[in-house]
C-alpha positions in Angstrom: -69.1 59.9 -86.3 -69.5 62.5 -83.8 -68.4 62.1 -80.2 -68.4 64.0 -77.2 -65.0 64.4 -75.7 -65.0 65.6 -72.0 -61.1 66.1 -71.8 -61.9 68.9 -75.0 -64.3 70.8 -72.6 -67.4 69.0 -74.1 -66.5 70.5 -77.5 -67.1 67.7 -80.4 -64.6 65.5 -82.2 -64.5 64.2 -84.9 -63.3 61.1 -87.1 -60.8 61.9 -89.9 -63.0 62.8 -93.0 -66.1 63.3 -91.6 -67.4 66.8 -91.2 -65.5 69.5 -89.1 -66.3 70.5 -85.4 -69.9 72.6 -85.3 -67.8 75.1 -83.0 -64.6 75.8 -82.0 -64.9 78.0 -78.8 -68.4 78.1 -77.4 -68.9 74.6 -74.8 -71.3 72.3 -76.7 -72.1 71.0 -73.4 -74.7 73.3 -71.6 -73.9 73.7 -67.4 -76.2 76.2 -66.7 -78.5 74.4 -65.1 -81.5 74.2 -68.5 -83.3 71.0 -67.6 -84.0 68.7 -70.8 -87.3 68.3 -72.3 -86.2 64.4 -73.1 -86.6 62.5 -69.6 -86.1 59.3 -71.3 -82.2 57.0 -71.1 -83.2 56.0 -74.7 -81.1 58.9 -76.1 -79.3 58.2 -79.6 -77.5 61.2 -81.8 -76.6 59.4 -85.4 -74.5 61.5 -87.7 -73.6 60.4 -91.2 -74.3 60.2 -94.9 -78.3 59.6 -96.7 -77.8 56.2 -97.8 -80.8 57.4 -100.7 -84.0 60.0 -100.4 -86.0 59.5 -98.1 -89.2 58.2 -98.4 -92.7 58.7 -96.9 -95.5 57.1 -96.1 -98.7 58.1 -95.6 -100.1 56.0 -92.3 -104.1 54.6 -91.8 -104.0 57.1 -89.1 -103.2 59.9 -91.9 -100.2 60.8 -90.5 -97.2 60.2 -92.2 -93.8 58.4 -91.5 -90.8 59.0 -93.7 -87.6 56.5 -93.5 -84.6 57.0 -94.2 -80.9 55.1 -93.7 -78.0 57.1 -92.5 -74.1 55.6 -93.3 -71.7 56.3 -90.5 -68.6 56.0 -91.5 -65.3 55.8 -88.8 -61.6 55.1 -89.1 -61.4 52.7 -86.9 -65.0 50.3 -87.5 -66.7 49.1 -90.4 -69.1 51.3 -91.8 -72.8 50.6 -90.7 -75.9 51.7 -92.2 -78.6 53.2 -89.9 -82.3 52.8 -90.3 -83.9 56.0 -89.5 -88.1 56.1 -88.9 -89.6 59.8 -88.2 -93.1 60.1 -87.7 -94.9 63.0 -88.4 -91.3 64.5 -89.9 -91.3 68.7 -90.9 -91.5 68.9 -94.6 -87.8 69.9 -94.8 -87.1 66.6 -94.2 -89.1 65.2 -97.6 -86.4 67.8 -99.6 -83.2 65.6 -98.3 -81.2 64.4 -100.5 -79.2 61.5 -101.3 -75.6 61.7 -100.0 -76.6 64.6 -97.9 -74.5 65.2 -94.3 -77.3 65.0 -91.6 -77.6 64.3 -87.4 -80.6 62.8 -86.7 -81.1 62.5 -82.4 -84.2 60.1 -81.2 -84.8 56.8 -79.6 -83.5 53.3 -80.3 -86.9 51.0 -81.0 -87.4 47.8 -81.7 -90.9 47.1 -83.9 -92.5 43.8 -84.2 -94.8 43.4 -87.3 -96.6 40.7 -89.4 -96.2 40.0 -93.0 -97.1 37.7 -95.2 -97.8 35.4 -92.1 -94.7 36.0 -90.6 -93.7 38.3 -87.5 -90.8 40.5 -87.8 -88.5 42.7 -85.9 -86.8 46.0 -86.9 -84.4 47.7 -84.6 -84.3 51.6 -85.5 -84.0 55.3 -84.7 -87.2 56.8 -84.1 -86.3 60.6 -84.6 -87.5 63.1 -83.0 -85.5 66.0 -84.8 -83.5 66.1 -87.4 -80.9 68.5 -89.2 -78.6 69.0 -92.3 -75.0 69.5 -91.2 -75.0 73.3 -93.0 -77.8 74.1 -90.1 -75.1 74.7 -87.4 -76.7 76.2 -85.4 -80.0 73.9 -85.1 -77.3 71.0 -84.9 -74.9 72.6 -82.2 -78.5 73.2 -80.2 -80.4 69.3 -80.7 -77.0 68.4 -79.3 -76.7 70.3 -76.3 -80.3 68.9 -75.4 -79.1 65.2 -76.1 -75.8 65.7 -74.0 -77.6 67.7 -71.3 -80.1 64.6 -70.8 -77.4 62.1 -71.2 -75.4 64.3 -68.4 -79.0 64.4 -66.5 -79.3 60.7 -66.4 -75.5 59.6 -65.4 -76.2 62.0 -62.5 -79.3 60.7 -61.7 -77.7 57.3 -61.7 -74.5 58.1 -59.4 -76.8 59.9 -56.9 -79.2 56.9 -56.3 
């Protein structure tokens, strides 16, 4: 699992065995001053292991959804599976594969739906991008956005 650690300068950490720091001397944290396009405090950054492929739905609307589950894995909690929904997703995505490192940044959403008769619930990422962990640099950049509006917002918050 990936975390941000503000005494390392905003550079990322890492749990033991999961994949290596994205960079080692450039700030992952931007501070110039680039507002984020994300004005929402719904942010989430999941980074982990495909549970399988994903799969993809074609929607009435004739868009498309595809789901996937990612494992996150950490020393020191259990291991949690991570439902993933991404509307609309860039054909990339259809080309994942199972067991394949990925960080997925979006929005925590709970859906209600009916079947069979029966209403129920599903709490999930809704992405809104997506990368493997070999795309560093498209990574090291989704992140920067997601810390920038995280940073944005506890600012925001200590200044009202």
């Amino acid at each position: 699992m990936l975390a941000l650690d503000t005494a390392n300068h905003g550079r990322p950490c890492h749990a033991p065995g999961g994949p290596p720091p994205l960079i080692s001397e450039e700030p992952l944290i931007d501070t110039s001053g680039t507002a984020s396009e994300a004005t929402s405090g719904n942010q989430a950054v999941v980074s982990g292991q495909l549970v399988d492929v994903p799969t993809v739905r074609q929607l009435p609307s004739g868009g498309n959804v595809v789901t996937f589950a990612v494992t996150v894995r950490s020393s020191d909690a259990a291991t949690t599976s991570v439902p993933v929904a991404w509307f609309d997703a860039p054909q990339r995505v259809h080309r994942w594969n199972k067991g394949a490192s990925v960080v997925v940044a979006g929005a925590v959403v709970r859906r209600f739906y009916r079947a069979g008769g029966v209403t129920g619930s599903r709490t999930e990422i809704v992405a809104h991008a997506g990368y493997l962990w070999s795309a560093k640099k498209s990574v090291a950049r989704e992140l920067r956005r997601s810390a920038v509006a995280i940073l944005e917002l506890a600012s925001a918050d200590t200044q009202s």
